[in-house]
C-alpha positions in Angstrom: 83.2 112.4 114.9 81.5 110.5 117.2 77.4 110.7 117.4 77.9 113.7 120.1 80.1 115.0 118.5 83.1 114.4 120.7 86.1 112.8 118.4 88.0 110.1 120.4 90.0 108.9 117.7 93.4 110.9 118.4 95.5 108.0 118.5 96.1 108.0 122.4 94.1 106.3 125.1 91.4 108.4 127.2 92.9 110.7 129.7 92.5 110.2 133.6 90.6 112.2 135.6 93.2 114.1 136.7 93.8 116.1 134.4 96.1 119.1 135.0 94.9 122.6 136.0 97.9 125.1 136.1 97.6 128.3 137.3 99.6 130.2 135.4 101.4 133.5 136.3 99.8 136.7 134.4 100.9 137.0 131.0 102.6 139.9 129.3 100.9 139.1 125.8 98.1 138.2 124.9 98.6 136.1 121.6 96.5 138.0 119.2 99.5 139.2 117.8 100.3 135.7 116.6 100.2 133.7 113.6 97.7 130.2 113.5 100.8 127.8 113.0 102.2 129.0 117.1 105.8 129.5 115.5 106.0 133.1 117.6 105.5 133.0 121.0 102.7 134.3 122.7 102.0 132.5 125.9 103.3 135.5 128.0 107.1 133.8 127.8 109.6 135.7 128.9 112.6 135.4 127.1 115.1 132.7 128.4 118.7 133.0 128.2 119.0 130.1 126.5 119.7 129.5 122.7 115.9 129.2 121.3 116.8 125.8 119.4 117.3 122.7 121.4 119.3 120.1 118.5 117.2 121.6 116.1 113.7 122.1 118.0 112.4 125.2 119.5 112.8 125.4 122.6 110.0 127.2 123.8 107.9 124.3 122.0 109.8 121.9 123.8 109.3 123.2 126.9 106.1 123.9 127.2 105.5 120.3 126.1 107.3 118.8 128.6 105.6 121.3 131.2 102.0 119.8 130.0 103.9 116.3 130.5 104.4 116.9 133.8 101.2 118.1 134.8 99.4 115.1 133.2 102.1 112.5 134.8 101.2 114.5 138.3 103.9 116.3 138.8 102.6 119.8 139.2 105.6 120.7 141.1 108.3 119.9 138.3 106.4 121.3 136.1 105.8 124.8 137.7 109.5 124.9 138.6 110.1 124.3 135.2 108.2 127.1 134.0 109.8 129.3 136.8 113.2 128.4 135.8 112.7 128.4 132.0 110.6 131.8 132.0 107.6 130.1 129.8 103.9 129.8 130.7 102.0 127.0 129.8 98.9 128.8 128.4 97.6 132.0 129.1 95.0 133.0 131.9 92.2 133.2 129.4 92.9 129.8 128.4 93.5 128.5 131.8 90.1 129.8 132.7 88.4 128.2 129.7 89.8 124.7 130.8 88.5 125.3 134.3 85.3 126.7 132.8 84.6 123.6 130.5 85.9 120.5 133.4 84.1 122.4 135.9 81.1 122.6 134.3 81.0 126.7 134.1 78.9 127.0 131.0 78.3 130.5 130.9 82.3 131.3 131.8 83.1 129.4 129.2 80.6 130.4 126.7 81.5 134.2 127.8 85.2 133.3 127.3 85.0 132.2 123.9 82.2 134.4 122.8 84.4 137.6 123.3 87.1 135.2 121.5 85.2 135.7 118.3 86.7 138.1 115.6 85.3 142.1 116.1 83.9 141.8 119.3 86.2 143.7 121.1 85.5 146.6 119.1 81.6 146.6 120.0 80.6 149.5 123.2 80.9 148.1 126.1 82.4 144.5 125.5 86.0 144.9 125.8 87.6 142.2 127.6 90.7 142.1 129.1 93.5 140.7 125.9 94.4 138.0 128.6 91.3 136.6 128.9 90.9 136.4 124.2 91.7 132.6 123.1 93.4 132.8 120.2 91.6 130.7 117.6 92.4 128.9 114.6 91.6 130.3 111.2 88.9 127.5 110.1 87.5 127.3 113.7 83.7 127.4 113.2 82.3 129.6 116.4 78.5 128.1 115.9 80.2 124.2 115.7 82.0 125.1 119.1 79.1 126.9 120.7 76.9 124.1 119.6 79.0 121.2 121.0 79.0 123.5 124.5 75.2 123.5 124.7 74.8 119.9 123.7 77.3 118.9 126.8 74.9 121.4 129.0 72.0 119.9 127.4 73.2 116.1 127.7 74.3 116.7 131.4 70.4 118.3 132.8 68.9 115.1 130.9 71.3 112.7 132.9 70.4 114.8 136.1 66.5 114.6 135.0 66.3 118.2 134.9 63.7 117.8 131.5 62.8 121.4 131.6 66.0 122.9 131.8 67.0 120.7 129.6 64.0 121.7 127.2 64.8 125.4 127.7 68.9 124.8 126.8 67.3 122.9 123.4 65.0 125.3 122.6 66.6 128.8 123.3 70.2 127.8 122.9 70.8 125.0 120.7 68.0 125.6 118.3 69.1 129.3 116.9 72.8 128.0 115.9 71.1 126.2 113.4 74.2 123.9 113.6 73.9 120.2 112.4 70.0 119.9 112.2 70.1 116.0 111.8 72.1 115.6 115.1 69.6 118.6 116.6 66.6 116.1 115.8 68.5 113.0 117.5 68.7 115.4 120.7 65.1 116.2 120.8 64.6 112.8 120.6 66.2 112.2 123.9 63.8 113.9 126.2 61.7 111.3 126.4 64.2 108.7 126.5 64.6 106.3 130.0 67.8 107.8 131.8 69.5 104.1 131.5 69.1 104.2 127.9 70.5 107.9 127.8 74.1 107.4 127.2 73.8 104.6 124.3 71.0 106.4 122.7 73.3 109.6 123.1 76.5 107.9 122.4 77.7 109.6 125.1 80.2 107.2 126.6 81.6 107.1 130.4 80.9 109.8 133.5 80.4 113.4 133.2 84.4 113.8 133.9 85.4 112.1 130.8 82.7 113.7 128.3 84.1 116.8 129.5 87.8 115.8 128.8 86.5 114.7 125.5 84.9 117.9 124.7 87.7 119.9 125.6 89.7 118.2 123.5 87.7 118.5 120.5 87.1 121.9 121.4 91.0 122.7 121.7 91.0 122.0 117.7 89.7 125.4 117.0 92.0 127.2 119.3 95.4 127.9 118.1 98.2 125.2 119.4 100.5 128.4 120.1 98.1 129.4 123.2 96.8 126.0 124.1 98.7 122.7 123.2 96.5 119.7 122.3 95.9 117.6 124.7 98.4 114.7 125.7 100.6 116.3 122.9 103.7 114.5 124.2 102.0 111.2 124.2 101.3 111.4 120.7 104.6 112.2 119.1 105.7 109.3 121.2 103.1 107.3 119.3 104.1 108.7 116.0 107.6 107.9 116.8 106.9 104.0 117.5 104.4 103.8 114.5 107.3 104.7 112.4 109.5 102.6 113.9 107.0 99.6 113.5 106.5 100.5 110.2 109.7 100.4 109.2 110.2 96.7 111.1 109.4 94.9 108.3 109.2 91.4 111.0 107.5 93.2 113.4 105.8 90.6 115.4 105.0 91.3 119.2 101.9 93.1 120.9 104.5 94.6 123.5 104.9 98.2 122.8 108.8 99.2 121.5 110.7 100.9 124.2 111.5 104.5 123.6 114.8 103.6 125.1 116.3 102.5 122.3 115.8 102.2 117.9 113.5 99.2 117.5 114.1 96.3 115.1 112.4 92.7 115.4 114.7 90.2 114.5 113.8 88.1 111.2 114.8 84.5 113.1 111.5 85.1 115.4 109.0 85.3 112.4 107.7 82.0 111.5 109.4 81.1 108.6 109.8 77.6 108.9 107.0 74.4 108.9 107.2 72.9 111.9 104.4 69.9 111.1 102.5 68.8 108.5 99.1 68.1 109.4 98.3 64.9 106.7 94.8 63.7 107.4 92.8 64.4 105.1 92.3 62.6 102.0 91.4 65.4 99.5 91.7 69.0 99.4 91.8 71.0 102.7 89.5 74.2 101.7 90.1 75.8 105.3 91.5 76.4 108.8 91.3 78.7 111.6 92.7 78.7 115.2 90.4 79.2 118.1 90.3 82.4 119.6 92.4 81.1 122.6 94.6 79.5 120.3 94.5 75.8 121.8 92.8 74.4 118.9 92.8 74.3 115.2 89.5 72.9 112.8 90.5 72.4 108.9 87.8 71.9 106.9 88.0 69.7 103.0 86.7 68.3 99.8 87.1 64.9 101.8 83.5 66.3 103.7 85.4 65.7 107.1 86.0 68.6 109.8 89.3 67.9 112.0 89.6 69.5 115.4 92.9 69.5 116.5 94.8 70.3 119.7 97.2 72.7 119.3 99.7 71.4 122.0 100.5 68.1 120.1 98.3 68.5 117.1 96.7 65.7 118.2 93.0 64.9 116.8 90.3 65.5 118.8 87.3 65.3 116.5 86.8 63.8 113.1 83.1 65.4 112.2 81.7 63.8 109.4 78.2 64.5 109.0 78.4 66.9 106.2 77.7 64.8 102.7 79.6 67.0 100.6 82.5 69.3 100.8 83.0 71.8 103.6 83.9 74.9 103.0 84.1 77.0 106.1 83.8 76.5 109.8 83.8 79.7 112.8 84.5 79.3 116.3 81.9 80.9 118.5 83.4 83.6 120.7 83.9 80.9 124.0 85.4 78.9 121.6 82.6 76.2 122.8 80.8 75.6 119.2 81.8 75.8 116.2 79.9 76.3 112.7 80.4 74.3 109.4 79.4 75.2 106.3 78.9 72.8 103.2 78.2 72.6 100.0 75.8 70.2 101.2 73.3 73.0 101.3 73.5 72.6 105.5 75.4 74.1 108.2 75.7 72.4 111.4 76.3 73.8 114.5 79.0 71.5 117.3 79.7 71.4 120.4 83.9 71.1 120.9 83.7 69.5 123.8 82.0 66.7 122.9 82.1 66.5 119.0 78.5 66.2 118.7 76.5 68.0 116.3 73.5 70.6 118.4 71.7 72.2 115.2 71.1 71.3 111.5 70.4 74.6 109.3 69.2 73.2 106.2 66.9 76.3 104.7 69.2 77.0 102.3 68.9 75.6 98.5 72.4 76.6 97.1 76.3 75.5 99.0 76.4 77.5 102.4 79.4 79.3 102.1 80.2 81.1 105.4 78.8 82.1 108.6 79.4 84.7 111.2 79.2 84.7 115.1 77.4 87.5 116.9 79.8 88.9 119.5 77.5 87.6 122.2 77.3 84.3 120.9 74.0 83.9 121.3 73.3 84.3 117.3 74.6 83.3 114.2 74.3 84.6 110.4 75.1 82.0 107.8 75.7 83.0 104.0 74.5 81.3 101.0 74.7 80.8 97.2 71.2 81.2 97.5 69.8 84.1 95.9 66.6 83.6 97.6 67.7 83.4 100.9 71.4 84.4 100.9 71.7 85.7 104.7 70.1 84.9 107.7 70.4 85.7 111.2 69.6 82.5 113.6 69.6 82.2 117.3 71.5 79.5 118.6 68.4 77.3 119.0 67.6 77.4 115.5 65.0 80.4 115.1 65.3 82.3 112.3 65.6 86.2 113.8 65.6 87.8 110.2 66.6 87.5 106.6 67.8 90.1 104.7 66.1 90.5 101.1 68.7 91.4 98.1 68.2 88.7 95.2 72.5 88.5 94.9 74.4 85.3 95.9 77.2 85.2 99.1 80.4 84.4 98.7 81.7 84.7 102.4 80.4 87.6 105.8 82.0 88.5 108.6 80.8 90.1 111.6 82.6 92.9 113.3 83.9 92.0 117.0 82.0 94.9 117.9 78.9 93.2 117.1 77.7 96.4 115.2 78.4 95.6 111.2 77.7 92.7 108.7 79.9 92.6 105.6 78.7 90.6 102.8 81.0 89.7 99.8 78.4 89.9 96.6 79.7 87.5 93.7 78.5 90.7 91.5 81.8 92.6 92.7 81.1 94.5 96.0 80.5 94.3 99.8 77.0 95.0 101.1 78.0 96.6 104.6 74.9 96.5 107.3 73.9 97.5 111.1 73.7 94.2 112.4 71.5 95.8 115.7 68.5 97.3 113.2 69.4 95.0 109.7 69.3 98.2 107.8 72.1 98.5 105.3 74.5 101.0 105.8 76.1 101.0 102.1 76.6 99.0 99.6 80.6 98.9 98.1 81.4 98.5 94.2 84.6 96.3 93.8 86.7 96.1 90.9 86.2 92.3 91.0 84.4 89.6 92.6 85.6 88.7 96.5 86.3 85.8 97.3 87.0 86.7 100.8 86.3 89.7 103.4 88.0 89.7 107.2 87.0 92.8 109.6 89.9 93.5 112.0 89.9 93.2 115.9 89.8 97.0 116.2 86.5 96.9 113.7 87.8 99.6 111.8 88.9 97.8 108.8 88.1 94.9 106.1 90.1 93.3 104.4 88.8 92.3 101.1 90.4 89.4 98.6 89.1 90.0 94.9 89.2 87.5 92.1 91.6 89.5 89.9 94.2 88.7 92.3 94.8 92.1 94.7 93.4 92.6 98.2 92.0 95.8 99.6 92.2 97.0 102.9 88.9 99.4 103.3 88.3 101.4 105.8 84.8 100.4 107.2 83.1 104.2 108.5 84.8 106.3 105.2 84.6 103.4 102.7 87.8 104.7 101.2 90.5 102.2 100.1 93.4 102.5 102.4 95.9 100.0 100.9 96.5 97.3 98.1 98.4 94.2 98.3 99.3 92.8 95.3 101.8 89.8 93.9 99.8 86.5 94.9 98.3 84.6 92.4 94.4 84.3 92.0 91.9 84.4 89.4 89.6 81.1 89.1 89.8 80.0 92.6 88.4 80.8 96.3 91.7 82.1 97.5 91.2 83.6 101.3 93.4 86.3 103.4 93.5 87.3 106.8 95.3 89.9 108.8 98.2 88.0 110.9 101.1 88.6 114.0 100.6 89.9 117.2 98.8 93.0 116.7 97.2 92.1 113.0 100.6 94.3 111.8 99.9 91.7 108.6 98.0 90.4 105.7 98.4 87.1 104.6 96.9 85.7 102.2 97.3 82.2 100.0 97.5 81.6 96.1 97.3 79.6 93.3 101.1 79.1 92.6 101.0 77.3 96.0 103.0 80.0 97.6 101.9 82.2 100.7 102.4 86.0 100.4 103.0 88.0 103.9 102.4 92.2 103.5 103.3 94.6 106.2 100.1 96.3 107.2 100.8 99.6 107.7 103.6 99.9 104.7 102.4 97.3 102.3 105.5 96.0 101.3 105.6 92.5 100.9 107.8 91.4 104.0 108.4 87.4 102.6 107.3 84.7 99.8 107.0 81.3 101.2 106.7 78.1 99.2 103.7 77.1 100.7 102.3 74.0 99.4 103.8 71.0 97.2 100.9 71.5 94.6 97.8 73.5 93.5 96.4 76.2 95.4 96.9 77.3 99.1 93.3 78.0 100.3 92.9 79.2 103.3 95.6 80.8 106.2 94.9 80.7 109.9 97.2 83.0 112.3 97.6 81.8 115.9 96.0 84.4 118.2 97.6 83.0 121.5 101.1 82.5 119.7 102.4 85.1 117.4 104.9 82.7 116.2 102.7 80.6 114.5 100.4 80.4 111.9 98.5 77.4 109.7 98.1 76.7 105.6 95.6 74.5 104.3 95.9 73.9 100.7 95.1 71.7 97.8 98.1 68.8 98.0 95.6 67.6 101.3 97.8 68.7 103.7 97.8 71.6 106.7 100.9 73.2 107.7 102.0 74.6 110.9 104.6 77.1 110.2 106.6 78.2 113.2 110.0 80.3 114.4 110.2 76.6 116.1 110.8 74.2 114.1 111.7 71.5 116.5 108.3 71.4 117.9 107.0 67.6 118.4 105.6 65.8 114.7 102.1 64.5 115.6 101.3 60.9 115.3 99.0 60.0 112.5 99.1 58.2 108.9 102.3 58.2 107.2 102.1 61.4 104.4 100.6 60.2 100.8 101.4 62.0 98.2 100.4 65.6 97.6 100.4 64.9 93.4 97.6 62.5 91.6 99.2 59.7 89.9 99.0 61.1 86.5 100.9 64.2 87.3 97.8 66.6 87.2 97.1 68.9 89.6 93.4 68.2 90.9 90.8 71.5 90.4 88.5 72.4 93.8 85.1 71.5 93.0 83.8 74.1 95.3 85.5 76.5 93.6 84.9 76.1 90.3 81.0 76.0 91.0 81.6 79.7 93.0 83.6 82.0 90.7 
């Protein structure tokens, strides 16, 4: 529920403005002779000729679907010759009213609609509606939650129209007596005084008057029975229900394009990358991590060796060899323009680029323990970097170097992320859980018991999820408002070592992750089966996995034999010049141990 307490997560895009407004022929019935589950038909049908099943649907259900299609595509007149000529209404008058009443702003027909809707008041002197004009509601529908989210959109719309005493009268007298939802009552009050720009951010009260309407009809059309009035966009969302199942069952599903309801949809397993196209051979130790820029034209790694490499991603050329850092680095993040980038060492100091030039712009060296990660704001005007540092283990800089805020806590960082929302924070807590916080007020919104120690968190694009890697080798996929565990991808290897994943392909439809067998392990998103098993690395762990988001077809592996690798459905994509490959094993056979590592976990 959003802070309104309009719901807009229904799994199809915002409807137009034109939404359709049938005018239905009278009804015969009324529908309060029907069942809640809208299996008997009570939209004032009359009875077709037809068979009642269409290939094992009903047909009146069918129908009537395909008649609300019609009026949302725009095609009133299809869709009233289809009711003509199949005999079914699309809702009855009563409903048709309310839909009017609600767009149209009508608050007292729609209140008087759904008032005389409620159970016994047809029997009191006096208030005896026509049965046409009853909605038929749903057995859990809550009259006071529907009245109240009425009022609040009356409320809401005299504020926007600077109407403050009307607006005081509709909180006072209308609102206040529900006694609905007294937290969200105290938010409202709060709004009288509040500067009409302001208004819809402070309400959370998205878009014009038109679409908060469409919105609360929506959520309204919850509590009335689907047998007398259809959800909204009802088509589009079994249509979305039937790609998400075919995507789910694509186990190499790997485009952003949405699958054509034309035909079944398969991907085909010769487009994933499965194959290393180059091997990226210059650094001289470890390579602890990589990551693609946002538009996907370059490539940092990051190593033991204390070097950052910039690459360009057409040739894999080097750009930049930054070597200011005098230890390890652990972690670099692109800034949202892709313009600067942020290292992080266990040098104690993270530096701040510029990619353009290679030269370093800012030095952040309060820290007294390894910086381990740091986190863009989604203007890219800020910066939080994460420490080892009990003392100081977060901080929120500008990009000059002013220190905004530093959250207190006394626990030590392992990695952060920051939503591309710019709302949330996560924190990964080497004492086994994520401390999750409102990056606009600092305030933590709640703190997350794990059944292990991260060692990595990544929020996705949509900032709905994080995806956390813990030490005892699983990784959780949480979902960020309900906390609640959604999936868990196991099989990888990881228990002493800063292994990281990431979500990968097109549309993040995977999680990828390295391990300490020197494999790379690739999960369907949505499914969790683990789609393929690559042999990552010649040796020792792979750290750190980077997925193109420019090129769904390719994605980078940094591991512990000092090499990157560019994997690719391509692989006869030009080798880069550089030094000749060393090898990937020491001399003596034994697999060298990470440093930073081993000092973390």
């Amino acid at each position: 529920m959003r802070p309104d307490g309009i719901s807009t997560e229904n799994g199809f895009s915002e409807p137009s403005n034109g939404a359709y407004t049938p005018t239905p022929r009278k009804p015969s019935l009324n529908g309060q002779s029907t069942s809640a589950n809208g299996n008997a038909h009570t939209n004032g049908s009359k009875k077709p000729s037809q068979s009642s099943s269409y290939y094992g649907h009903n047909r009146e259900e069918v129908t009537r679907i395909l008649m609300q299609s019609l009026y949302e595509l725009g095609y009133t007149g299809s869709a009233s010759l289809l009711s003509s000529e199949s005999g079914y209404e699309l809702e009855t008058s009563g409903v048709a009213t309310f839909r009017s009443a609600v767009l149209g702003g009508k608050w007292a027909e729609a209140e008087r609609i759904l008032i005389q809707s409620l159970p016994n008041v047809g029997s009191q002197p006096d208030r005896n509606p026509p049965p046409e004009e009853i909605l038929l509601l749903s057995e859990d529908a809550d009259s006071n939650e529907m009245l109240f989210y009425l009022r609040q959109q009356k409320y809401l719309e005299l504020l926007e129209a600077r109407d403050l005493s009307a607006a005081l009268s509709v909180l006072r007298q209308e609102l206040t007596p529900l006694n609905f939802d007294v937290e969200r009552l105290h938010a409202l009050s709060s709004l009288l005084m509040c500067p009409i720009e302001l208004l819809h951010d402070q309400a959370g009260w998205e878009g014009p008057v038109s679409s908060s309407r469409e919105r609360l009809l929506g959520e309204l059309s919850k509590s009335i029975s689907p047998s007398v009035m259809i959800p909204q966009h009802r088509l589009a969302v079994l249509l979305d229900h039937v790609k998400s199942t075919q995507i789910n069952n694509c186990l190499y599903h790997n485009t952003a394009e949405s699958p054509s309801l034309y035909s079944d949809h398969m991907c085909d397993r010769n487009d994933f990358p499965l194959e290393v196209a180059v091997d990226l051979t210059h650094h001289s130790d470890e390579v602890w991590y990589c990551e693609f820029s946002h538009d996907g034209s370059k490539l940092v790694t990051a190593g033991k060796d204390h070097n950052v490499l910039i690459y360009n991603t057409a040739d894999f050329s080097v750009l930049h060899r930054l070597t200011d850092h005098e230890e390890g680095v652990a972690f670099a993040s692109w800034s949202p323009d892709d313009t600067k980038l942020i290292t992080c060492s266990q040098d104690k100091k993270a530096r701040v680029w510029s990619v353009e030039s290679g030269r370093c712009l800012l030095t952040i060296n309060h820290h007294r323990q390894p910086v381990t990660a740091a986190a863009w704001a989604a203007d890219g005007e800020s910066f939080v970097t994460a420490s080892l540092d009990a003392e100081s283990q977060l901080r929120h800089w500008s990009i000059r170097g002013q220190s905004l805020y530093t959250w207190k806590g006394g626990f030590r960082v392992q990695d952060c992320a920051v939503s591309a929302d710019g709302r949330r924070l996560v924190a990964a807590d080497t004492e086994a859980k994520i401390h999750v916080y409102n990056l606009l007020t600092y305030e933590e919104d709640y703190c997350l018991p794990l059944p292990s120690k991260p060692t990595s968190v990544a929020i996705s694009q949509d900032s709905r999820h994080v995806l956390i890697s813990l030490a005892e080798g699983e990784i959780q996929l949480v979902d960020m408002e309900t906390t609640a565990v959604v999936r868990h991808f196991k099989g990888q290897k990881q228990g002493e070592f800063v292994i990281r994943s990431t979500f990968g392909g097109a549309a993040e439809n995977f999680v990828v992750s390295g391990s300490e067998d020197s494999k790379i392990y690739i999960w369907h998103k949505e499914n969790g089966h683990l789609v393929q098993v690559l042999e990552g690395h010649i040796a020792g762990c792979v750290n750190s996995i980077s997925w193109n988001p420019a090129d769904p077809g390719m994605f980078a592996s940094a591991g512990d034999d000092n090499t990157v690798r560019i994997w690719s459905k391509d692989s006869n994509r030009p080798r880069p010049s550089g030094p000749t490959p060393r090898s990937r094993v020491p001399s003596n056979g034994v697999t060298r141990t990470s440093a930073m590592r081993t000092t973390t976990l």
